[in-house]
C-alpha positions in Angstrom: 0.0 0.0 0.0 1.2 3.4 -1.2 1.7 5.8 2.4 -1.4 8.6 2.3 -0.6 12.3 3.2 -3.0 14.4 3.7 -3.8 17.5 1.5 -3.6 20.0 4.4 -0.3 18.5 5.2 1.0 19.2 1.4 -1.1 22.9 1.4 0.7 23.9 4.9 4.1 23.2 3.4 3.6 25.1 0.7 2.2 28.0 2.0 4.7 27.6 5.1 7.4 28.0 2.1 5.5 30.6 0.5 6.2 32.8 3.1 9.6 32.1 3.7 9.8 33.2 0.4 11.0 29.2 -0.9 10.5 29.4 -4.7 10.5 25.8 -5.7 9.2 22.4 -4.7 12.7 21.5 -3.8 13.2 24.0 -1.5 9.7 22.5 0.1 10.8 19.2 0.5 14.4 20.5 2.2 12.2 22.0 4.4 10.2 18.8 5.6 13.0 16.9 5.5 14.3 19.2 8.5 14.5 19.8 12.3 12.0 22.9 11.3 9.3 20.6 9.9 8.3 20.1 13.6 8.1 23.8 14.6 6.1 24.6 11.4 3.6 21.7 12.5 4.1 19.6 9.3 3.7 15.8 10.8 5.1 14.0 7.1 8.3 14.2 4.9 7.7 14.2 1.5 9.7 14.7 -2.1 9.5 17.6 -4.8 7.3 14.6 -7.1 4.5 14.5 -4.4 4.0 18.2 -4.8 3.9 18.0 -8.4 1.5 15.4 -8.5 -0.6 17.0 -5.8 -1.0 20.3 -7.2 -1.7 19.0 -10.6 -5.0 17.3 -9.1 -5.9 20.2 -6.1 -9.5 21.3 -6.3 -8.6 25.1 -7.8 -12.2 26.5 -6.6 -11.7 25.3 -3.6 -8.6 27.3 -2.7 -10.3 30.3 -4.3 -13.0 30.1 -2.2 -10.8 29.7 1.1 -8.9 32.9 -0.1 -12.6 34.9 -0.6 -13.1 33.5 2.6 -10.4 35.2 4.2 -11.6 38.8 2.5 -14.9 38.6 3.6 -14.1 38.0 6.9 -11.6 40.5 6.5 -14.6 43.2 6.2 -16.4 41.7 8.8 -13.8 42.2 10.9 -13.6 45.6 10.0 -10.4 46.2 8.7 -11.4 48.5 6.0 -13.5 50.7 8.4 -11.3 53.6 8.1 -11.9 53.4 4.2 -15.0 55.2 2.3 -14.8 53.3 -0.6 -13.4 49.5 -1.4 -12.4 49.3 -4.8 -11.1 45.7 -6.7 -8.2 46.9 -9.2 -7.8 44.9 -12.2 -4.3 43.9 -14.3 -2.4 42.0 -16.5 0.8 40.7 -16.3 3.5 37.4 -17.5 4.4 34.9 -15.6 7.2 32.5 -16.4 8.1 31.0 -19.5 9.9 28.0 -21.7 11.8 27.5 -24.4 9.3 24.8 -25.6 5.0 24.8 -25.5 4.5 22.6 -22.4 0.8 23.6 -21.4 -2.2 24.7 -23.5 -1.3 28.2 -21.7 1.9 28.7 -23.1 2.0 31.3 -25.1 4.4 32.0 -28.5 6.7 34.8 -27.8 8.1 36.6 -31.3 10.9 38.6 -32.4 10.9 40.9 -34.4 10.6 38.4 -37.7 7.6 36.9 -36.1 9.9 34.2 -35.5 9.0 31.9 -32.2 11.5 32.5 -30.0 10.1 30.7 -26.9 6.7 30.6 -25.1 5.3 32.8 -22.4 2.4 32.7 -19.8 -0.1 35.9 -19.5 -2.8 36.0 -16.1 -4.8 38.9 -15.2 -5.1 39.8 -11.3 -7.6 41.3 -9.0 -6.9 42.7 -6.0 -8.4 45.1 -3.1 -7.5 48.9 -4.0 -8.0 52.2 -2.5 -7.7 50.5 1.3 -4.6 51.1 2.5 -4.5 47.6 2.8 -3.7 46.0 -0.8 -4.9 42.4 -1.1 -4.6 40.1 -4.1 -6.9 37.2 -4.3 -7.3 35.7 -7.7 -6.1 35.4 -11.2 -7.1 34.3 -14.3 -4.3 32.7 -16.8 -5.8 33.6 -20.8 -3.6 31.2 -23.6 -3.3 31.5 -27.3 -6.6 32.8 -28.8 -7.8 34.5 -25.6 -7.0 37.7 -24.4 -6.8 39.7 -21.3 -9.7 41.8 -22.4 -11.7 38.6 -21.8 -10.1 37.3 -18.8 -10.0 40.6 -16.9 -14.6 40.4 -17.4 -14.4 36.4 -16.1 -11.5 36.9 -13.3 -14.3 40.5 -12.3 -17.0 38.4 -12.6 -16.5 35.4 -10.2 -14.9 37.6 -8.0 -17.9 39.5 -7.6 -19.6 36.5 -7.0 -16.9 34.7 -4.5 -17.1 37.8 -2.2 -20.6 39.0 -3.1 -22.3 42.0 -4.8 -21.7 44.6 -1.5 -17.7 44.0 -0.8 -16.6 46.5 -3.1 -17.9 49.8 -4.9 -15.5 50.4 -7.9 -12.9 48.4 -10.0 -10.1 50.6 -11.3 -8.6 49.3 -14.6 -6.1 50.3 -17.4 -6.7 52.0 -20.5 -7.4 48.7 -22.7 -10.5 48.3 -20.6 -12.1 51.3 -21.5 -14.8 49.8 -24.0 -18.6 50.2 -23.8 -19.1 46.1 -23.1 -17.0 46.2 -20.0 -18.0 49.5 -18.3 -21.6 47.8 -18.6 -20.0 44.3 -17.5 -19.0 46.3 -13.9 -22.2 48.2 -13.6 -24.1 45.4 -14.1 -22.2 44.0 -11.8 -23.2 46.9 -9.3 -20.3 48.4 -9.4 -18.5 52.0 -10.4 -15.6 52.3 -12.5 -12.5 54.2 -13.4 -10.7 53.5 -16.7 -8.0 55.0 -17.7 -8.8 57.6 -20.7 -5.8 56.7 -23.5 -6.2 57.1 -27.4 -8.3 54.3 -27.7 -10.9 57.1 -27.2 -9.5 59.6 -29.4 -12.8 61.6 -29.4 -13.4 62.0 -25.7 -9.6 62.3 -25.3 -9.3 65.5 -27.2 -12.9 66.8 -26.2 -11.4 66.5 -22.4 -8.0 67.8 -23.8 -9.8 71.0 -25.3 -11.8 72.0 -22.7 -9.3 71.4 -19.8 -6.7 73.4 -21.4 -9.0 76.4 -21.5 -9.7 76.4 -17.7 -8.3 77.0 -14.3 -8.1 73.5 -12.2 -10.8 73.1 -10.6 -9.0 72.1 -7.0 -5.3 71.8 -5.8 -4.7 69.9 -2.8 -1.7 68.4 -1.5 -1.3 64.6 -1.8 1.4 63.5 0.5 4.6 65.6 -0.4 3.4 65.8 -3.9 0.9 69.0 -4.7 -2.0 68.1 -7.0 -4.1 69.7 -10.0 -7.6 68.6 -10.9 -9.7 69.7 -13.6 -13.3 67.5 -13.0 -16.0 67.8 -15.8 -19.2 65.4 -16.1 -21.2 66.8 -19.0 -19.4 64.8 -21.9 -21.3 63.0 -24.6 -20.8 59.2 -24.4 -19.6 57.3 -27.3 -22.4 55.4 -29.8 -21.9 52.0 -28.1 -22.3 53.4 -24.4 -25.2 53.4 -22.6 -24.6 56.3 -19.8 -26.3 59.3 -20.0 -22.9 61.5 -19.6 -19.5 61.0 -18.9 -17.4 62.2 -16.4 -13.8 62.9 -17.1 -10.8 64.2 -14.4 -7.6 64.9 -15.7 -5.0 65.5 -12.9 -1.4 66.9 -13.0 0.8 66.0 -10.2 3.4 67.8 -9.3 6.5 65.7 -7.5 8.6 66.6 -4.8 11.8 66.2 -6.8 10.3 68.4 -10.3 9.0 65.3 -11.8 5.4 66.3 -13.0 2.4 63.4 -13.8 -0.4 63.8 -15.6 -3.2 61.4 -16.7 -6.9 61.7 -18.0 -10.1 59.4 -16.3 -13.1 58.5 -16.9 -15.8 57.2 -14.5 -19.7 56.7 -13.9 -18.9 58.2 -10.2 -21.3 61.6 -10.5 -19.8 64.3 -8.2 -22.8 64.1 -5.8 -21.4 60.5 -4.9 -17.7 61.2 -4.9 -15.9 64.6 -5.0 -12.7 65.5 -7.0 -10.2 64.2 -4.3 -11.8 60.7 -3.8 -11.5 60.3 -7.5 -8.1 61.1 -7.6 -7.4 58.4 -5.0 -9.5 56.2 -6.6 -7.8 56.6 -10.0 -4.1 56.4 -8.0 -5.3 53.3 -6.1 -4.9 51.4 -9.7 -0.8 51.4 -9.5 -1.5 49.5 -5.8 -1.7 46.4 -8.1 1.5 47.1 -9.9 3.5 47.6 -6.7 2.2 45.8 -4.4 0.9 42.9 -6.2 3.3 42.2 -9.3 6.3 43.6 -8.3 6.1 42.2 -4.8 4.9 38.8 -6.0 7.9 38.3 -8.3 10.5 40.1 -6.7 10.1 38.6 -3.3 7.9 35.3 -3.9 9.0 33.7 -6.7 5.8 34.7 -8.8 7.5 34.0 -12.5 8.7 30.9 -11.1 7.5 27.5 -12.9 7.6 24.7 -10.1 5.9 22.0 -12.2 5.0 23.0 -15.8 1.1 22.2 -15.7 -1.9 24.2 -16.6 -3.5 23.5 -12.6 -0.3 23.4 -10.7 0.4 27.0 -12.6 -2.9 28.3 -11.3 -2.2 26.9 -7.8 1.1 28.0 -7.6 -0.3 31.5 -8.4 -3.2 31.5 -6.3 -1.0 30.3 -3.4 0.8 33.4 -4.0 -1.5 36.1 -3.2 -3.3 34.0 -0.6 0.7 34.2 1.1 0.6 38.2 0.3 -2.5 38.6 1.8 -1.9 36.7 5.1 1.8 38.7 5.5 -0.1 41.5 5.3 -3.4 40.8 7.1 -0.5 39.7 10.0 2.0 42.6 9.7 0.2 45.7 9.1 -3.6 44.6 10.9 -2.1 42.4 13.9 -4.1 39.4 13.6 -2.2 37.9 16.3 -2.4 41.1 18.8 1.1 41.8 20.6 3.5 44.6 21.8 4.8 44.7 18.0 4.8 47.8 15.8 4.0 47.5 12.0 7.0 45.4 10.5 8.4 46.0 7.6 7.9 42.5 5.6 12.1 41.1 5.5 11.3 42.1 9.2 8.3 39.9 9.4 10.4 37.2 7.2 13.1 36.9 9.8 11.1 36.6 12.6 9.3 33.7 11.1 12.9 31.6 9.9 14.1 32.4 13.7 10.9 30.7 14.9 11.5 27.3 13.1 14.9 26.6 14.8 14.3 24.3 16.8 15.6 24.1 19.9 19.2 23.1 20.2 19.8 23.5 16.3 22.1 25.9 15.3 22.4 25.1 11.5 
């Protein structure tokens, strides 16, 4: 009879590893296989091979729904009080790649022939924004023929779903989003949104572009060290294809503390009776919280681009494991789960805490 290990077991290594910021299955099973297995509470050793094959057959709803889980009691617990508005920022981004097409999600990377050079993976995140508190909590992976377009309406849709209609009350999203179908997917969805305003509007764009540069701003307030401009106007005339009555554009130029000045154009349903000038300025901002805290943390620091076993589920469960371990550091470091005499850490703080906790006694390696 072949020796049975339970799935917890497997799931609390790797998340244990996760947050020790392990990037491989090998690095895993080095961990089981030492005196810290028993101070991190894993009760079986186990190889690099179980791990593949586990993660190739783990139930990928399930773990979703555990890391919803988390958010909504999350809320409940109030750790957004201090927060008027919850919004649910939207991105694409690669992950990892090969030199050969292993999974149906590889995708062909070109040069400038159009020449395959090698194969890439493309995933779309979601994450809290706008909170203080940036939480990612699921991704959808989009292969050849697909598109991030479409997997950004899926990945908004179920997580609307998984956490439920009143968790948040905008999604912030790039440019490439900014299409009548999915500014009606979010407000069917009950949701507001904030797109980024780029040429794919060329129309609105230089109607906004006109009228702003004929104006005074219409607030300046000062954001941090930086001081802002914003011009806010909601009387413009929708495209053909969208349904709103108006639109509301804010353009915003923000001026740096060391001369650097930035300046971008928004659009949103928000009318100014529900949010002012300010809250859509933080709103729009809120957007970049996926870029640096959610992409650049996850593959700096946690091994995000990494490819532990090159198939389509253990991919997506390597991923989701990710932000489930960005949103637990977090939740731990900056909320205090576990209440103590501790100020916020910074997270390589947090990390070496947790490696001094699984000496265990007596070992000095």
């Amino acid at each position: 009879m072949y020796p049975q290990i339970g799935a917890e077991v497997l799931l609390r290594a790797l998340l244990i590893a996760r947050l020790l910021r392990e990037t491989s299955f090998l690095a895993v099973e080095a961990l089981v296989r030492s005196p810290a297995r028993r101070a991190a509470g894993i009760g079986r050793r186990f190889g690099d091979d179980v791990l593949g094959y586990f993660t190739e057959r783990l139930d990928v709803e399930r773990l979703r729904e555990a890391t919803t889980g988390v958010l909504r009691q999350v809320k409940r617990n109030k750790a957004f009080e201090e927060s008027r508005w919850i919004g649910l920022a939207l991105d694409g981004t690669g992950a990892g790649g090969s030199r050969r097409e292993k999974c149906r999600w590889c995708r062909p990377i070109r040069n400038q022939k159009k020449e395959i050079v090698g194969y890439g993976h493309r995933l779309v995140m979601v994450s809290t924004a706008g909170t203080e508190l940036s939480l990612p909590f699921d991704v959808e992976p989009y292969g050849p023929g697909d598109s991030e377009y479409a997997a950004g309406q899926r990945l908004l849709r179920r997580a609307v779903k998984n956490l439920g209609a009143r968790f948040a009350d905008y999604a912030v999203v790039d440019g490439e989003f900014a299409t009548a179908p999915f500014l009606h997917a979010v407000g069917d969805l009950g949701l507001r949104v904030l797109a980024r305003l780029k040429g794919n509007l060329p129309e609105l764009l230089e109607a906004a572009k006109r009228r702003f540069a004929c104006q005074p701003a219409d607030q300046r307030f000062q954001h941090g060290s930086d001081w802002v401009e914003v011009w806010d106007a909601e009387d413009f005339d929708p495209w053909e294809s969208l349904r709103w009555e108006t639109v509301r554009v804010i353009f915003y130029r923000q001026h740096k503390a060391d001369g650097r000045v930035v300046e971008a154009y928004w659009l949103t349903d928000f009318s100014k009776q529900q949010a002012g000038s300010r809250a859509v300025y933080r709103m729009a901002k809120s957007r970049w919280e996926i870029e640096n805290q959610g992409f650049n943390d996850a593959k700096n620091r946690y091994g995000f681009e990494h490819i532990c076993h090159h198939h389509p589920n253990s991919l997506l469960i390597n991923w989701l494991l990710i932000a489930l371990t960005l949103t637990l550091e977090r939740l731990y470091r900056i909320r205090h789960l576990h209440r103590g005499q501790h100020p916020v850490l910074e997270s390589i703080a947090l990390l070496r805490l947790l490696r001094l906790s699984l000496l265990a006694p007596g070992d000095s390696s």
